[in-house]
C-alpha positions in Angstrom: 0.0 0.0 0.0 2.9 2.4 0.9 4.5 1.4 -2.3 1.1 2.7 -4.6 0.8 5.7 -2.5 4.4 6.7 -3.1 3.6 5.9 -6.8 0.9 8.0 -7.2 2.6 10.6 -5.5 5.5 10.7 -7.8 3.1 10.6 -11.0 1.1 13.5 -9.8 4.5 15.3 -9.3 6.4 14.0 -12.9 3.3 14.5 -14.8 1.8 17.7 -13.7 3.8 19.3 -10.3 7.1 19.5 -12.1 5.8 21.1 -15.7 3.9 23.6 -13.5 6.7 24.8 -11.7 9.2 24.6 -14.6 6.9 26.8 -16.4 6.3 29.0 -13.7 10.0 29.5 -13.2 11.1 30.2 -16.9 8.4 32.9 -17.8 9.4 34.6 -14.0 12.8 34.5 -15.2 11.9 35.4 -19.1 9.8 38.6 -17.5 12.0 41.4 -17.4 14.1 40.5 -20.5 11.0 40.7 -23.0 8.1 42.3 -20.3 8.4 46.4 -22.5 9.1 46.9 -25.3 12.5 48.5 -24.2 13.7 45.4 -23.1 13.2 43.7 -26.0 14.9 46.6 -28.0 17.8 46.3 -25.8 18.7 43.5 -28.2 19.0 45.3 -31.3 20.2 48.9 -30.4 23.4 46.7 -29.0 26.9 47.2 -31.2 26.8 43.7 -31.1 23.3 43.5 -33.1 24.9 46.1 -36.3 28.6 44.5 -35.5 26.9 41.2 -37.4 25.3 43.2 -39.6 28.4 44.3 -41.0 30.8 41.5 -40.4 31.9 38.5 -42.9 29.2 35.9 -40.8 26.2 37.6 -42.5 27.6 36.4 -46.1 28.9 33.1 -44.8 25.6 32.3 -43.4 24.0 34.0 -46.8 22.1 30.9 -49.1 24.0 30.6 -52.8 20.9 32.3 -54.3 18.7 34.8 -53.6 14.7 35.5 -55.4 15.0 39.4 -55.8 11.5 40.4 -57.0 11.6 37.5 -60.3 15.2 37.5 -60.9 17.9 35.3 -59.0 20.7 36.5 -57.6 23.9 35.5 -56.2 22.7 35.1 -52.4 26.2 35.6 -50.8 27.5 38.6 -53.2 24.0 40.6 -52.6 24.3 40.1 -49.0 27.7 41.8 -49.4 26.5 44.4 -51.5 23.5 44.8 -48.8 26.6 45.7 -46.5 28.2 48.1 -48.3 24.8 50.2 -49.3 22.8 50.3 -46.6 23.5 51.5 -43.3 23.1 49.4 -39.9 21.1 52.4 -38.4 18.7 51.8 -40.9 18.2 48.1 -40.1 18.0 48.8 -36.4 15.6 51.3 -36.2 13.4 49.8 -38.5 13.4 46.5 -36.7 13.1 48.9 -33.1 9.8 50.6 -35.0 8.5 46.7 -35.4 8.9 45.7 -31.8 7.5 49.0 -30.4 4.8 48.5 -32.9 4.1 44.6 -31.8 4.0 45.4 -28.7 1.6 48.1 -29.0 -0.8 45.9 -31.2 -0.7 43.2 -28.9 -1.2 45.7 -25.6 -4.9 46.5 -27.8 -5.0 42.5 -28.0 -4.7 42.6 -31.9 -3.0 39.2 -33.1 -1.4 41.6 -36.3 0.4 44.7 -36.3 1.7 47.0 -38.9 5.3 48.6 -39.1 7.2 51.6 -40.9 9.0 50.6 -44.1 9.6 53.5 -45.6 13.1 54.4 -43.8 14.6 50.8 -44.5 13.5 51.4 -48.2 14.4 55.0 -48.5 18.1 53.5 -47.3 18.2 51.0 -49.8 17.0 53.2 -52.5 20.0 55.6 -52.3 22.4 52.7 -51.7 20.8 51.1 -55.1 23.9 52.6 -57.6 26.2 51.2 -54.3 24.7 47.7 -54.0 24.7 47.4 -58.0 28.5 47.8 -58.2 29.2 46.0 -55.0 27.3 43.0 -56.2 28.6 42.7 -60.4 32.2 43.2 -58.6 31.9 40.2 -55.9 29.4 37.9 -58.1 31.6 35.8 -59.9 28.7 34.3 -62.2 29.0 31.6 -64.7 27.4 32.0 -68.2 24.1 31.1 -68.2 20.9 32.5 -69.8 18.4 34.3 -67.7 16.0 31.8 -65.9 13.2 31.5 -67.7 9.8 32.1 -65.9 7.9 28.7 -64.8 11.8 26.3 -65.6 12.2 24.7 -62.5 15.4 23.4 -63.5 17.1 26.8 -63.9 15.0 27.8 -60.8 18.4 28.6 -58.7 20.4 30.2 -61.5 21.7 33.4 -60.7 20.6 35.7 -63.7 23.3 36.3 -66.5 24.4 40.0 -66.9 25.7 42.2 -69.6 29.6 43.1 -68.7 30.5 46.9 -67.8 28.0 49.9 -66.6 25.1 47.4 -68.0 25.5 45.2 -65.6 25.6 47.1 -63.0 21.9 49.4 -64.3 20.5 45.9 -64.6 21.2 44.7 -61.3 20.5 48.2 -59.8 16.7 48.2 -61.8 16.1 44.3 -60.2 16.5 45.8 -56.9 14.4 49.0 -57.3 11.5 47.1 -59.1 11.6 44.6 -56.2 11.6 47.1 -53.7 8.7 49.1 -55.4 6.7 46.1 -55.1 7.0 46.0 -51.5 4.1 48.0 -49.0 5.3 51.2 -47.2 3.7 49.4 -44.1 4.8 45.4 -44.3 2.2 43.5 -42.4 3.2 40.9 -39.8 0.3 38.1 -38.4 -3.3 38.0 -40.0 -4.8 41.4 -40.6 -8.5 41.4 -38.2 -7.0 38.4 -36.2 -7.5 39.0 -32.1 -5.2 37.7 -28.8 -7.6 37.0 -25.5 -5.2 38.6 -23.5 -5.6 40.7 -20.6 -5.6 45.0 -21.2 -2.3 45.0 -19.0 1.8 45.3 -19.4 3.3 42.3 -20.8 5.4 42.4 -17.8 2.6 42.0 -15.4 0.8 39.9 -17.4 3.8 37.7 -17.5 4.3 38.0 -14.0 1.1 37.3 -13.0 1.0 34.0 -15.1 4.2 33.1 -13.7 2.7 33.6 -9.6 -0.4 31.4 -10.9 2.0 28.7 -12.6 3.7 28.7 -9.1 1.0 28.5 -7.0 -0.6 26.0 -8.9 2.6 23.8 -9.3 3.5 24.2 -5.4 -0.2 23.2 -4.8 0.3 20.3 -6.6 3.8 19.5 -5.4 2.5 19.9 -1.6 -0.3 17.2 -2.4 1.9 14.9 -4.3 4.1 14.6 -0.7 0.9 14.2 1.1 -0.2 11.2 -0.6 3.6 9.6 -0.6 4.1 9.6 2.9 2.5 10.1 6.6 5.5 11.5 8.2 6.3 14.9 8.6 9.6 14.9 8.3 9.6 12.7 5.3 7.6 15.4 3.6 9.7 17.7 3.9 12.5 15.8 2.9 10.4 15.1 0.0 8.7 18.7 -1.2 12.4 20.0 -0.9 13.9 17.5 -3.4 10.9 18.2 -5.8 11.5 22.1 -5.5 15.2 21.3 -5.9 15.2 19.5 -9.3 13.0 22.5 -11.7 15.2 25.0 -9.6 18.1 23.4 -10.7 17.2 23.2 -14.4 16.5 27.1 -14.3 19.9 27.4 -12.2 21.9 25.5 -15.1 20.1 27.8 -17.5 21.1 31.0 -16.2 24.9 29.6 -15.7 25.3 28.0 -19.3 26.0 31.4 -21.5 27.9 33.0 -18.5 30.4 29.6 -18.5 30.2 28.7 -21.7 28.0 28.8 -25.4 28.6 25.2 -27.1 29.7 26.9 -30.0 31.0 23.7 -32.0 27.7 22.2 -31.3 25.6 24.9 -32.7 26.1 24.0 -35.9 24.2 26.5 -39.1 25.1 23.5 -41.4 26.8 20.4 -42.0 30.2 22.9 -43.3 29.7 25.7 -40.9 29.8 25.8 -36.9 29.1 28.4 -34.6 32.2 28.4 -33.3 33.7 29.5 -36.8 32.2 32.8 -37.4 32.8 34.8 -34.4 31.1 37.9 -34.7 27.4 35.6 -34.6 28.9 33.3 -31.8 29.4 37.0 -29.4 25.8 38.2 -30.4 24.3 34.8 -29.5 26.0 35.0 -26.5 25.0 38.0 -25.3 21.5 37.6 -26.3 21.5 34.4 -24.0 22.9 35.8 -20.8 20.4 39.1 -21.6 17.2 36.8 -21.8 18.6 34.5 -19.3 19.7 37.1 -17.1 15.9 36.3 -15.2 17.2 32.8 -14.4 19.8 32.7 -12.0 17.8 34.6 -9.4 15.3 32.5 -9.9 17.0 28.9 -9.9 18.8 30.5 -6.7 15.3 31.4 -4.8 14.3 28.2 -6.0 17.2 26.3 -4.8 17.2 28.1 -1.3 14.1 27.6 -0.5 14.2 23.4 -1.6 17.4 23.2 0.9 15.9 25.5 3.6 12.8 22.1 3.3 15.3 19.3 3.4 17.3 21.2 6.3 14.1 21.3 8.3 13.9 17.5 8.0 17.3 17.2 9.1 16.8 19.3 12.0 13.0 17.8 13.3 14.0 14.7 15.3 12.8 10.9 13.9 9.3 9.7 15.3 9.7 6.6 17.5 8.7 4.4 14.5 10.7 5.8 11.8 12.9 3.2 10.3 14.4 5.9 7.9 18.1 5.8 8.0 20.7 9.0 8.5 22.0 9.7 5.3 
C-alpha cells in the first residue's frame, strides 16, 4: 500500500507538479528580458546586433541564391553588397519601430500589427547605384541565360548580366523594381486576427501567469508529498527534493551562456559551426545571458528555499517508528 501511494505521489508530481513549476520558473525569469518593449529593444540597439550586420558571418551564413523580385541573384554577393549600401542604423531602427509597434498591437490585444517601411527602403533606395556595383564586382557568375519564368530546372540560377555599366543598371533596376513592389507598411500576423489577452503590461501579465504557474505547481507538489508519505519529516524531505530539481534546471540555464556557449555544437550547417564565425557566436552569446539574465535569481530562490525544506527534515527529530536511516 505504501509502495502505490508513493507511486501515485510521484506521478502527480512527474506528470503535472514538475511542468507547473518549470513553467512558472522560466516565464518569472523570461519577464524582465522581454516584459516592455524596451527590453526587448535592448537586443537590437546593441553594437553587437549592427557589428553582425556588417561582419563577414552575414555572407557566410547568406544561401548561394537569392529570389530578388523575379530574378535570381547571387545570395552571398547581394548580401555583401546589402553591407556596403545600406546602413546598420537603418536596419536597427526599422526593426526597433517593429517591436514598439508589436507590442503596441498586442497591448490593444490585436494578433497583427503593422510597421514603418519607408526608412529601411528609402536607405536601400540611395544605396541602389552602391549595392549594383558592389554586387557585379563580388558575383563571380558563370554564363548562363536568364532563368526563364515557370523552368524549374534553372530555378536557382543566378541571372546572366551584360559586362561593364550594363551590368551594374541591370542589377540596380532588379532591386528598385523589387523594392517598389513591397508596401510602405509590411504586415506581420493575420490582418483582423484577435489575442484574448488581458488589457495590461506584458510584464505584469507575464508576471502574473508566472505567480499562478507557481501557485498552482506548489499546490500540486505539496499534495503529491501528502499522498507519498505520513510522516512529517519525510515530507519535507520530500517537497524539498521536488523544489530542488525545476530549480536546478532554471539554475543551469542562467549559468550556461555566463560559462560557456557550445559553439562547436551549434552548428548552421553540415560545413559551418558556430564556433567558426565569431562575430554571430558573441551576439548569441549575449542575447542568452540578456534573456537569461531572469534565471539565476530564480533557480537561486528556488534552490534556497528546496534546501531550507530538506534542512528542516534534518533538524525535526525521527518519530519513534521511523525506520528511515541518516544519510
Amino acid at each position: 500500500m505504501k509502495g502505490l501511494r508513493r507511486f501515485l505521489g510521484f506521478a502527480l508530481y512527474l506528470c503535472m507538479a514538475f511542468p507547473l513549476m518549470l513553467g512558472g520558473l522560466a516565464v518569472a525569469s523570461l519577464a524582465p528580458a522581454a516584459g516592455d518593449s524596451a527590453a526587448l529593444k535592448t537586443l537590437v540597439v546593441d553594437p553587437r546586433f549592427s557589428e553582425l550586420l556588417r561582419s563577414p558571418d552575414l555572407v557566410t551564413m547568406a544561401p548561394e541564391t537569392m529570389r530578388l523580385g523575379g530574378s535570381v541573384l547571387n545570395g552571398k554577393a547581394a548580401t555583401a553588397a546589402f553591407q556596403a549600401s545600406v546602413p546598420t542604423s537603418a536596419v536597427v531602427d526599422t526593426v526597433s519601430g517593429a517591436i514598439d509597434a508589436a507590442y503596441e498591437a498586442f497591448g490593444r490585444g490585436d494578433g497583427f500589427f503593422y510597421f514603418d517601411a519607408r526608412p529601411l527602403k528609402a536607405a536601400v533606395s540611395t544605396g541602389a547605384p552602391t549595392f549594383a556595383s558592389v554586387y557585379v564586382a563580388k558575383a563571380a557568375l558563370p554564363e548562363t541565360v536568364t532563368r526563364a519564368p515557370g523552368d524549374p530546372g534553372r530555378a536557382e540560377t543566378p541571372i546572366t548580366l551584360p559586362p561593364g555599366d550594363a551590368g551594374k543598371a541591370a542589377v540596380e533596376a532588379v532591386l528598385l523594381g523589387a523594392l517598389a513592389a513591397q508596401p510602405d507598411q509590411a504586415l506581420i500576423g493575420e490582418a483582423g486576427s484577435r489575442m484574448e489577452i488581458p488589457s495590461v503590461s506584458w510584464s505584469l501579465a507575464a508576471s502574473q501567469a508566472s505567480l499562478w504557474l507557481l501557485l498552482s505547481g506548489a499546490g500540486l507538489c505539496f499534495a503529491s508529498v501528502m499522498v507519498s508519505d505520513g510522516d512529517w519529516r519525510r515530507r519535507l524531505g520530500t517537497l524539498g527534493s521536488r523544489v530542488i530539481a525545476p530549480s536546478a534546471i532554471i539554475l543551469s540555464i542562467g549559468l550556461l551562456p555566463r560559462l560557456i556557449l557550445p559553439g562547436q555544437a551549434l552548428r548552421l550547417s553540415p560545413e559551418i559551426a558556430v564556433a567558426e564565425l565569431p562575430a554571430l557566436l558573441d551576439y548569441l552569446r549575449f542575447v542568452a545571458s540578456r534573456l537569461g539574465g531572469g534565471f539565476l535569481p530564480a533557480g537561486l530562490i528556488g534552490l534556497g528555499v528546496g534546501t531550507a525544506l530538506v534542512s528542516v527534515k534534518r533538524a525535526l527529530p525521527l518519530a519513534d517508528d521511523d525506520e528511515e536511516d541518516l544519510e
